[in-house]
Structures are given as structure tokens and as C-alpha cells.
N, C-alpha and C positions, 0 to 999 in steps of 0.2 A: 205375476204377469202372464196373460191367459197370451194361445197363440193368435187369437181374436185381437189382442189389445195388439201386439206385436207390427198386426196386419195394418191394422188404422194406423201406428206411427208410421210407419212404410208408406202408407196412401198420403199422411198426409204430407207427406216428404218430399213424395212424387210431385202432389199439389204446388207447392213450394216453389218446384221446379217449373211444375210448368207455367206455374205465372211469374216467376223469376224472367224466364225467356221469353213469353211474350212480353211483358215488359219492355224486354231489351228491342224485340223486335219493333216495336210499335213507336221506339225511341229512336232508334237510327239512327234519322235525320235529326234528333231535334239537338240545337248547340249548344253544347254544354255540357251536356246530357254522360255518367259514366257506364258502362256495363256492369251489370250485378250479377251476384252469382251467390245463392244460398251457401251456406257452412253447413256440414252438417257433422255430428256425432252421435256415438253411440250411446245410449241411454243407459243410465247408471244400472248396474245388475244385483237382482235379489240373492240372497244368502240363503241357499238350503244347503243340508245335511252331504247333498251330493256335487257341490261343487256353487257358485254364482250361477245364477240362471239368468238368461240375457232378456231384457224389456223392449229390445229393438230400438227406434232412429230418433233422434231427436231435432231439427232445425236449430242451429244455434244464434244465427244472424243470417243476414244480405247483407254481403261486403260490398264495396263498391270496387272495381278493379283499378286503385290510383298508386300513382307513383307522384311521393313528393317532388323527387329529384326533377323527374322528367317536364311535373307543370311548372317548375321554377326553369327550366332549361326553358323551356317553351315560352313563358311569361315575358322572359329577359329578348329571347329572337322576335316578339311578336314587339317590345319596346322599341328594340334597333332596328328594326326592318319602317317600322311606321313614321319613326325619326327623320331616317335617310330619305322616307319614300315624299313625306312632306318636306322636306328642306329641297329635294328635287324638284318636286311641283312646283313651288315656289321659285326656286333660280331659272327654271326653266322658261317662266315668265320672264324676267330680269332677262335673261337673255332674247328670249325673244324681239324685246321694246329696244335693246341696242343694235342689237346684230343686221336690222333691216338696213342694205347697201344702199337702196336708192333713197329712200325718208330720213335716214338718220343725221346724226350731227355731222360725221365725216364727211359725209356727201356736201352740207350745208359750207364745210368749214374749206373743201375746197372751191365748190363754186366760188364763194368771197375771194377767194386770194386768185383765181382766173379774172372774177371782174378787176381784181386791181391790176392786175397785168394788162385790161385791158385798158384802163383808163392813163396805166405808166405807156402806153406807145398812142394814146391821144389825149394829155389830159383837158386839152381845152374845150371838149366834146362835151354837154351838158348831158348826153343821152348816156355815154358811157358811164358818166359819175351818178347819176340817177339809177340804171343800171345795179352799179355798186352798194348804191342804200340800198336797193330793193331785194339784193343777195343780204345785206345787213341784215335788213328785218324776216326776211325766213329765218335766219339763221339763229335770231332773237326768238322766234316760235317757236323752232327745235329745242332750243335750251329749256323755253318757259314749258311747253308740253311735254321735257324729258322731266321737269321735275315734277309735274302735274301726276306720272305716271308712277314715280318714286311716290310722290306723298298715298297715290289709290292702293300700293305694292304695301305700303305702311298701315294705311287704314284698314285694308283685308286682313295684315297680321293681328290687328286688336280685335278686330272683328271674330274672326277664327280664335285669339286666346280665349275671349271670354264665352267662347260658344264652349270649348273645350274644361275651362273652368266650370261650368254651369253644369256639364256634366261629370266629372270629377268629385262634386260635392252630391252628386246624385247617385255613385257608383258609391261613396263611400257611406253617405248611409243606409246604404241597403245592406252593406257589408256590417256594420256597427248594429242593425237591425237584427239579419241573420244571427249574427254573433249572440245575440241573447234568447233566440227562437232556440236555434240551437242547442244552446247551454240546458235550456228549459227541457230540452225537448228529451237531450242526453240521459238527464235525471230521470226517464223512466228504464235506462237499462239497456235501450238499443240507441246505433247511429241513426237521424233523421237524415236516409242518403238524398231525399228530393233539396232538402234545407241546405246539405254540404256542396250540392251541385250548383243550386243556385248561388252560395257563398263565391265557390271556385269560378263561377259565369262572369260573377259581379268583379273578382280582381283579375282573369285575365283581360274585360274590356278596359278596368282602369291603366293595366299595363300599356296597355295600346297607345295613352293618353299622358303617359309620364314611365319613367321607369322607376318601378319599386321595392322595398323589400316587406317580406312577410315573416312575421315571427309568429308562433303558434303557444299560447300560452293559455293552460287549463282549458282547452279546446277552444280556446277564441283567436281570429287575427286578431295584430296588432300590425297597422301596417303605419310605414314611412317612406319617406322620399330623400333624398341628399345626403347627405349626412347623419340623418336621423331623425330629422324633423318629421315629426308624428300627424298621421295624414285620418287612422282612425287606432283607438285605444279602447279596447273592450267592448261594450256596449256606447262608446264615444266619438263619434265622428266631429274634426275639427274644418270645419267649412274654408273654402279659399275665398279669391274675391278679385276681379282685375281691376285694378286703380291708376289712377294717370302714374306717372312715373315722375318721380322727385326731381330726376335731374333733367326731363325732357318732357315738355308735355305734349307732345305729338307723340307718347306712346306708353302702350301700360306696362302695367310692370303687374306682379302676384303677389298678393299680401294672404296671410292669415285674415279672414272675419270675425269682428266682436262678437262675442258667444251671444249675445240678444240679438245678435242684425241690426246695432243701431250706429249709427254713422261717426267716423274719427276722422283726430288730424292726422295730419300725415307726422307730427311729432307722437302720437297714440298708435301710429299703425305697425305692426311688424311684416315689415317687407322683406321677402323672400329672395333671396340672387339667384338669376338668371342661372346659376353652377346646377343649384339644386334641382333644376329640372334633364336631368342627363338625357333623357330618351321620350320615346312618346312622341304623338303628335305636338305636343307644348314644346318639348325640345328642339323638334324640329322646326318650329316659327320662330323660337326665341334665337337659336341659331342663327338660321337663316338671315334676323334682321341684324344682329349683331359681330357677322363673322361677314357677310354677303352685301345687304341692302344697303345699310348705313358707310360702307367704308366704298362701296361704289359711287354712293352720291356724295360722297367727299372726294371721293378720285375725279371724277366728271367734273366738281364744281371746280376744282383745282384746276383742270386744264382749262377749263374757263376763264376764271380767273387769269390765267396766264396770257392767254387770247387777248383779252382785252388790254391786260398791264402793255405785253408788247407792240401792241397794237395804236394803243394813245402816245407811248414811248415815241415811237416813229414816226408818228403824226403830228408830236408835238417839236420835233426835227422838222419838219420843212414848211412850206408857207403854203396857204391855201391861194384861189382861185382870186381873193381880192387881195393880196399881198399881206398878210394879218398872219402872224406866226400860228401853226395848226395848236388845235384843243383836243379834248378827249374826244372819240367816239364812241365809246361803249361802258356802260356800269356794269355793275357787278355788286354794291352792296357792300356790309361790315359783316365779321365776322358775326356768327348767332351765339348768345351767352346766355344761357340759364343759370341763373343760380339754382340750387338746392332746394326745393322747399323745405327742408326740416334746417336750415341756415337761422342762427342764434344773432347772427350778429348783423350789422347795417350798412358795412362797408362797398360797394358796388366796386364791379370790375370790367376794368378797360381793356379789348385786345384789337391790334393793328396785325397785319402780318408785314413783320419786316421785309420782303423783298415779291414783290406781287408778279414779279416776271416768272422768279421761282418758287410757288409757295406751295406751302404743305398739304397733305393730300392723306392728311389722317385726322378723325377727334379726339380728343382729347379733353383729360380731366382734371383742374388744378385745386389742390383739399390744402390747407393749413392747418397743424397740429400744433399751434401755440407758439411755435419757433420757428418754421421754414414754411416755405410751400413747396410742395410737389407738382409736380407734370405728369402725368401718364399716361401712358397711351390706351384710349378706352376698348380696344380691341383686342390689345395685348397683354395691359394691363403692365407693360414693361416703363421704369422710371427714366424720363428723359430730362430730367434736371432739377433742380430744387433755387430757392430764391428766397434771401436770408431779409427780412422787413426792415425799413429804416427807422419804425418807431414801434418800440416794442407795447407803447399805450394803443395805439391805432390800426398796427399789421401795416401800414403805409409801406410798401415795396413799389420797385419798377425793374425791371431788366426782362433781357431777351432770352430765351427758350426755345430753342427749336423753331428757330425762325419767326416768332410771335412775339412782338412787342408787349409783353406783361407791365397792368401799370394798375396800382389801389393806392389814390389819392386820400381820397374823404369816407367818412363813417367810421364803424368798429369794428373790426374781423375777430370772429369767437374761436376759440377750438374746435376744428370738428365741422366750420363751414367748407363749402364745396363748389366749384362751378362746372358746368359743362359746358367744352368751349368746342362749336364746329366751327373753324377758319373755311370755311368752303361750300357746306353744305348750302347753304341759299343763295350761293350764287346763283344757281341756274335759273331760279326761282324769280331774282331780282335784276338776271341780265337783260338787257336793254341799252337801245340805242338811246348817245346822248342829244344826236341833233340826226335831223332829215334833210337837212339843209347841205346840195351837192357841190357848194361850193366850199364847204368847211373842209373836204377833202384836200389835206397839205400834201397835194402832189408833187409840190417843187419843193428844189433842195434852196436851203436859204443864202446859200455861196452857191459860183457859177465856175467850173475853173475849164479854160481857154488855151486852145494852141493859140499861137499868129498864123493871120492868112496869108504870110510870104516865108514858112517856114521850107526851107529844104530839107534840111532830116528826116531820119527814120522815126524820129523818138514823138511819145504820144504823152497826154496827163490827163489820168484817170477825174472821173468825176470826183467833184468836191464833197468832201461828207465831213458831216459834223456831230457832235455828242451832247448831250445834256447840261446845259449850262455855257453855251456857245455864245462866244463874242466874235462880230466882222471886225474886220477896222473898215473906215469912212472911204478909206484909200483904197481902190485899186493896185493889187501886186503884180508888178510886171519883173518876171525875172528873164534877165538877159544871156545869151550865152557867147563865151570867148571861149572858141575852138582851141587858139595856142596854150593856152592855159589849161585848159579841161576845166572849167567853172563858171558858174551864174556869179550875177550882182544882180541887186535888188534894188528898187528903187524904194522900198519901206524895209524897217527892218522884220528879219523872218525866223521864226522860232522850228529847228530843228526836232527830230524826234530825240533825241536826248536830254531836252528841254535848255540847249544852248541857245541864243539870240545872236542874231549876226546881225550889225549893223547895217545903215543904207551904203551902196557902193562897196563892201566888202568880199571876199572871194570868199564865195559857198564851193568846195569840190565837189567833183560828180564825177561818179565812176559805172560810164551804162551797164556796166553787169550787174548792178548793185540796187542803181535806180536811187533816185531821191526824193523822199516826201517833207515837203514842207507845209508853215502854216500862216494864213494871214489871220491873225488875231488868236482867240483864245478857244480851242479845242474847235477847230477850223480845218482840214487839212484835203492836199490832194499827193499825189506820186506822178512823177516825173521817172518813164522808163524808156529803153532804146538810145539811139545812136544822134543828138542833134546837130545841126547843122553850124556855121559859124555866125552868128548875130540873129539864130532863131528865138523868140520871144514864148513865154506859156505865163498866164495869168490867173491871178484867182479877186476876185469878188464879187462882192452882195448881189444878188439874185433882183433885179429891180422890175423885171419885165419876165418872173416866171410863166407866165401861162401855156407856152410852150414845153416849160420841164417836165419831165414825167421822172427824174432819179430816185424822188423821196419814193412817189408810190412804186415804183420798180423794189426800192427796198423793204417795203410794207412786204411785198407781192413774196419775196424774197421768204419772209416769216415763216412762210408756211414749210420751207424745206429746209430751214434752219438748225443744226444742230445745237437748238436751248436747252433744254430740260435733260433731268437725269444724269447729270453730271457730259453732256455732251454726248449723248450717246442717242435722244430723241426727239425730233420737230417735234411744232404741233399736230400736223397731218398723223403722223408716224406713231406719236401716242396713244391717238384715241384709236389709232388700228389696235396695237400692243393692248389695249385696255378693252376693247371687245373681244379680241385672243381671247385674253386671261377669264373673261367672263368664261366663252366657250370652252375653253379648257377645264374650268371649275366645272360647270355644268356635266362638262362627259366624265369627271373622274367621279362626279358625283351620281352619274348615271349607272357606272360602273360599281360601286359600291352600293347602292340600290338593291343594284340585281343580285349581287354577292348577298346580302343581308337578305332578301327574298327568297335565294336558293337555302341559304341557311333556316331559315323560318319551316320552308317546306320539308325539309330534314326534320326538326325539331317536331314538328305535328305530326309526321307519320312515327317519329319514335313515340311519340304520348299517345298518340291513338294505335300505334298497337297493341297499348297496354289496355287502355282505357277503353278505346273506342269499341265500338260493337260489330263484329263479325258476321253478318248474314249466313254463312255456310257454317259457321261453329255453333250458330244459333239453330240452324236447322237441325244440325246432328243432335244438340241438345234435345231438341223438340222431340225426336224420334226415342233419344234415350228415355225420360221423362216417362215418356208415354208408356213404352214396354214397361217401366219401371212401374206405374201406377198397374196397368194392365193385371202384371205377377202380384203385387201385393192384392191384390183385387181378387185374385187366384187366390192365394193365402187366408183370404178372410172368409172365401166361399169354402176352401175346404174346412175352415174352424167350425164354418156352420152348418155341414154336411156330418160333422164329425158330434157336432153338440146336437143334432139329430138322430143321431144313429146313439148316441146315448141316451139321449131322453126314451129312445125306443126300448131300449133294454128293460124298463122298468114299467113299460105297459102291457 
């Protein structure tokens, strides 16, 4: 090895270098993109007599500057940060459409119970009861427009999976692509680092989109999702695909694709759970609908529902404007029940919710496995009771669950059939006034209950109220009171609250500290309180001339501050506050973890692009090295030829 040859390895060394760095330099910006950096060593040495004599440099490759650890650290913050950041976007809406003070239901829900106050202190006012529908039907608008806004909040999440799907199967074959460019390209002896860059481009965008794992085998990805479910395998990419959803068809769900793209049933298709997508923007919509969307418009419908139940309840207590015992005002609809589409068997199923004043405010999923049926809660996924069939040929079962009248009369329940049951969710959808008619308002109480107008005493008797399944009697109850005694006689007999019956003419006690309620007929009653006088008179009955009353609607009015729901603890007013709370409370912890997952993302890049990423001032210094370095060996190669000069001369 001449000091000539010595020189060119040197030059071309230098070379090496310096398109190494401009490379780098001319890369900077572009994303993806790693820093390179030649390898070099020393060139193998000739054997003479006086020792190894050195051959000078050799370029041995262009590394690329990567760290496994770091792009999976990175992969993984860039999965959880686009998750949180979409499942925020998204509630953020959701919160937006409830939280409006002046437009929303709250608002709607007490105007209505002011107009009924207003109509309980005039009800014979036609303008007031008119009034009253006319708060009725906003209020019917709010509902039907909150679900209008629910179902567009649903429709944008299938909209967004399948846009995210579409690219998913385009990130991964490019991955399954590279993977064989790659492989190929390996087999001449050097890394293809433009091939490895674009490889690593292609799975941290997929990251972005789902969170995944990457195995590296005989220099291929092999990447997966969930569990393990294989997303691309060698030179293999397995295509996704978003499909209605089995148990709901208002939404998709992710399956695997026939490997031809040619169309299945939903018994042919293998469907993906919602589990397996942990992170990514997928994560974060499937989230979002199933932790956020879905258990909201069960909560909303719920109190809906309840609105209404108590609502017709109350109304259906007092008499309207032409003396006609009141009707409902407000629907609400049956629960929504999907069955399964991959369901074997022919059985249909029936669900009521047993008490509509207090009804459930979750969905739920009822599956049979040959022997019982199951309840579970579709958002927790926790078992709320099971329900043993009355015909082991038919699956024929009926019993109550968690407040839901469960009943499979007719057909044949298979193993492994399923339903998904929303008690609530279309309510809001399907609420509606049942009449416009402002006379059907049952303002008046259907018992009337009466001082006498020559009473001397203190003592007073509460308005008459009555309960569900209420009998007058025909008779007027006049009870009488004998000061020396301390006690009423009655001129019909009168049923006590301990459900004793006192005779006509017999002595009722009464003790004014105590107060006494009685009843004329059947679930009828009023109280008798204070000090009465000697032969002062209080009476109770039938309402015949209400148009005057206004107690029923007083107690309608009443509903709204009511402590019903949540075991006593919340009106209706009081829960839809508590239930936009909760939204906005989600929202900020969810904004707060966001930003947590975003700090952390930007931690994770600056540690991978320290490694990786490209240094403009290290590249400069490079630039400079390179150059002196070419520069000297340039030096080197002129003096070999100065020197193989001066020898040729010798010999002329």
C-alpha cells in the first residue's frame, strides 16, 4: 500500500463525511428523518519483514443515530397524549351542548314548573294554562334537539373511526412494504437508512392512531395491537375495516377485513373489542363514546323519563278544567332493544322499566349461555344479576333486574344470544307532549277539604290529597268537634292513619299537639292541626266545582324541588345541575390530563431527538472537521506526488 493509496482512503473518508453532513444538514427539518454519521476504521495492514504496514481508512457504514428504547418511549407518549387529546376534543363538545345556562334543558325544565305555579294561583285562566303548554313544547324541543346533538356527537365518532381506520391500513402497508424493500435491500451488506426511516415515519404515525407494539424479527416489524392481535406480520399487512356494530346499529365497531375485500356476515366477521384499541386517536373516540357519550344520553334520558313519569303521576291525581280525572302529559317512548346480530336463536325480548319515576340511568347487556341470563352493565361491564328460564326447550324467562321488567315469552333463545338493552337512551329522542289541549291540565285536587265558616278556633285542615288508585265516597265528611271531650264524631265512617275505621257518631281523639289526619274514602286524606273550637266543623269531599283549585297544579309546581331521585338526595331541577357538574368536572380532569400527557410527549421527543435528531451546530463543527480533514489528506496525496516526482527524476 503506496502512501498515494493511503491518501485517497483518507480523501475518500473525508468525502464520506462530508456528504454524511450535508445530508444531515439538508434533512433537519424533514420528519422522520435520523442523523447519520459514517463508521469508519482502519484498513486492514500488509505484512512485511519489518513490522504490518498500515493501508489507511476505510468507511465501514452510515449509522443511523437510533435508539430502540427511546422511539418506543416516544411511540407509546405520542399514543397517550393523541388519545386523551381526542377523547377531550370530543367531551369538550358534549360539554359544550349541556352546559349552555340560558338554552338548555335546566332552564326549559324550570320555566315549566314557574308556569305551573303560575296556573296553581289562577287555574281557571286559559292564558295561564296555554302559557304552560307553550313552556311544555320548548321544553319538548330541548329534549328532541339534545338528542339530535347526541346522535351528530355519534355520527362524527363513526365518521372519524373509519377515517382513522382507512388510514391505519395505509400506514400498515407501507410498513409490510418497507419490511421487504428492506429485507432486500439488507442482503446487499449495508443498512437502507432512507428504507429504515421511512419504516420508523410509517409506525410512529400509526402510534398516533392506536397504541402498538413492535417486535423486530430477522430485521422485519412485526407489529400488533391489544393483546397481540397482529396488525402487520413480515411482509403481511392485515387490513381493518369499520362495520355497524352487532349489538347497536347507530354505531361501528372494528373488525378485521377478508383478506380478498370481499363482503361478510357478521357471523364470518371477526370483531375486534373496543379493549384492544388502548390509545391513539381510535382509543380516544371509542372511549369517549363508550365511557362519556352513551352513559350521558342514558343519564339525560333517565331524567327524562322521570320528568314525565312524575309528572303524568300528578296529573293523573287531580281533575282537569272540565271535571274528567287528569291524563298523561308527556311520552317518553319504550326502552330500545337491539338484539345481536350474530343471535342464533328467534326468541325476542321484552323490557319495561319497572318504576319510571325512578329509573335507571345506565345500558345495559342481557347474553344467555344455555342456563341463566346475565345483566351487565355495558360500561362497566360489572354483573347485575342473572335470571334462571322457565322453559329449558325455549329460554322462556321473566323477572326484574335492576329495575327492568325482563320478560322472553315466544321463539328460541340459543347459547351465546345477546341483547343490548338502553332503558333511556331514546327517550329524549321520543319525548313529547301527549296533548295541547290547556284544559287537560288536572289543576284541581279531586277532594276538597273545608273549615266551617262559624268556626271559632285556632285549628286549620290542610288541603286534601290523594294517591294512586284513590276512592271519594258519594258523602260529604263533616267532622264535628266536642271541646269537653277533646274529640270529632263523624257523620260517615272515617279511616285513621293506622288504617283503623271509626264508625258514624263515634269518638275520634285529638290531641292539637299531635294533629289528626283523616280519610274520607280510599287513599283520600287531609290533617287536622291547632286548637278547635267547641262545635267547630272541617270537612272533606269530591271536588265538583274545581275550577277554582289550583292544589294539584301547586303540587306538580312542587316536582321540581322535590327530593325524588338518588335515593332522596335529588329534585329534578337539582339533577340535571349535578349531571352538567359532572360533565364539566370530566371535561377539566380530562383537560388536565391532556396537558400532563402533552408535557410528557414533549419530554419524550426532545429525549429521542437528542439522539436522533440533527444538531445544526454539531453539524457545522462537523462540516469544518471534514473539510480540514479532506484538505490534509489532499496534502498527503500531493506530497506522494511530489515525492514519485523527485524519483522519477533520479533516473533521468
Amino acid at each position: 500500500m503506496s502512501l498515494f493509496d493511503i491518501g485517497v482512503s483518507g480523501l475518500n473518508a473525508a468525502q464520506w463525511g462530508l456528504t454524511t453532513t450535508g445530508q444531515n444538514i439538508s434533512n433537519a427539518a424533514t420528519p422522520g428523518y435520523t442523523q447519520e454519521k459514517p463508521v469508519y476504521q482502519e484498513a486492514s495492514g500488509q505484512y512485511t519483514t519489518s513490522g504490518y504496514l498500515g493501508s489507511g481508512v476505510q468507511t465501514a457504514t452510515v449509522a443511523r443515530s437510533y435508539s430502540s428504547f427511546l422511539t418506543t418511549q416516544l411511540n407509546a407518549a405520542q399514543s397517550n397524549s393523541s388519545s386523551l387529546n381526542t377523547y377531550y376534543s370530543m367531551l369538550s363538545q358534549l360539554n359544550n351542548l349541556v352546559g349552555d345556562p340560558t338554552t338548555g334543558i335546566g332552564s326549559g325544565m324550570t320555566s315549566y314548573f314557574t308556569s305551573l305555579q303560575s296556573v296553581a294561583n289562577s287555574p281557571a285562566t286559559t292564558s295561564t294554562r296555554q302559557s304552560l303548554m307553550s313552556s311544555g313544547q320548548s321544553l319538548v324541543n330541548q329534549m328532541n334537539a339534545a338528542a339530535a346533538n347526541y346522535n351528530q356527537l355519534r355520527s362524527g365518532v363513526n365518521q372519524s373511526l373509519t377515517s382513522a381506520v382507512t388510514q391505519i391500513n395505509s400506514y400498515t402497508t407501507q410498513i409490510a412494504t418497507l419490511n421487504g424493500q428492506i429485507a432486500a435491500a439488507s442482503a446487499q451488506g449495508q443498512p437502507p437508512n432512507q428504507l429504515l426511516d421511512a419504516r420508523d415515519t410509517a409506525v410512529s404515525n400509526l402510534s398516533q392512531l392506536t397504541n402498538v407494539q413492535v417486535n423486530t424479527v430477522n430485521g422485519m416489524y412485526n407489529v400488533s395491537i391489544g393483546t397481540g392481535q397482529p396488525l402487520v406480520s413480515g411482509t403481511t399487512a392485515y387490513q381493518l375495516q369499520a362495520v355497524t356494530s352487532t349489538s347497536d346499529p347507530s354505531e361501528l365497531s372494528i373488525a378485521y377485513a377478508s383478506p380478498d375485500g370481499s363482503p361478510q356476515t357478521p357471523a364470518q366477521t371477526q370483531y375486534l373489542p373496543d379493549s384492544t384499541f388502548g390509545g391513539g386517536t381510535v382509543g380516544g373516540l371509542l372511549a369517549f363514546r363508550s365511557q362519556s357519550l352513551d352513559p350521558a344520553q342514558a343519564q339525560l334520558g333517565s331524567l327524562a323519563t322521570s320528568f314525565a313519569a312524575q309528572l303524568n303521576q300528578q296529573n293523573a291525581l287531580g281533575v282537569d278544567l272540565n271535571g274528567n280525572p287528569g291524563t298523561a302529559l308527556f311520552s317518553t317512548g319504550s326502552p330500545t332493544i337491539y338484539a345481536n346480530s350474530r343471535n342464533t336463536g328467534t326468541a325476542p325480548l321484552s323490557v319495561s322499566i319497572a318504576n319510571p319515576t325512578q329509573p335507571t340511568s345506565g345500558n345495559y347487556t342481557l347474553s344467555y349461555n344455555g342456563t341463566n341470563y346475565t345483566l351487565t352493565d355495558s360500561a362497566s361491564g360489572a354483573v347485575l344479576g342473572t335470571l334462571a328460564p322457565t322453559s329449558t326447550t325455549t329460554g322462556a324467562a321473566s323477572g326484574t333486574i335492576a329495575g327492568l321488567n325482563i320478560s322472553v315469552t315466544s321463539g328460541i333463545m340459543k347459547a351465546g344470544d345477546s341483547f343490548n338493552i338502553q332503558p333511556t337512551s331514546g327517550a329524549l329522542a321520543a319525548f313529547s307532549l301527549v296533548t295541547t289541549n290547556p284544559t287537560a291540565i288536572a289543576a284541581a285536587s279531586p277532594a276538597v277539604a273545608s273549615a266551617g265558616a262559624s268556626n271559632a278556633g285556632t285549628a286549620n285542615i290542610s288541603a286534601a290529597t290523594v294517591t294512586a288508585g284513590y276512592s271519594i265516597s258519594a258523602t260529604s265528611m263533616t267532622l264535628t268537634y266536642n271541646a269537653t271531650n277533646q274529640q270529632f264524631t263523624s257523620n260517615v265512617p272515617v279511616t285513621l292513619p293506622d288504617g283503623t275505621t271509626v264508625g258514624v257518631g263515634a269518638p275520634i281523639p285529638y290531641n292539637p299537639a299531635q294533629g289528626l289526619t283523616v280519610s274520607n274514602g280510599s287513599k283520600v286524606s287531609a290533617t287536622i292541626t291547632g286548637t278547635p273550637a267547641n262545635g267547630d266543623t272541617f270537612s272533606i269531599a269530591a271536588n265538583k266545582g274545581g275550577s277554582s283549585d289550583g292544589s294539584n297544579a301547586l303540587a306538580m309546581a312542587s316536582l321540581g324541588t322535590a327530593k325524588s331521585l338518588n335515593g332522596g338526595t335529588d329534585s329534578l331541577t337539582s339533577a340535571y345541575a349535578n349531571f352538567v357538574n359532572q360533565i364539566g368536572n370530566e371535561t377539566n380532569n380530562l383537560e388536565s390530563s391532556s396537558t400532563s400527557a402533552t408535557a410528557v410527549l414533549t419530554q419524550a421527543t426532545s429525549a429521542q431527538q437528542s439522539v436522533s435528531g440533527v444538531n445544526l451546530n454539531e453539524e457545522a463543527a462537523n462540516l469544518i472537521q471534514y473539510q480540514q480533514l479532506y484538505q490534509a489528506n489532499s496534502k498527503v496525496i500531493q506530497t506522494a506526488s511530489t515525492l514519485f516526482t523527485t524519483l522519477l527524476g533520479i533516473f533521468n
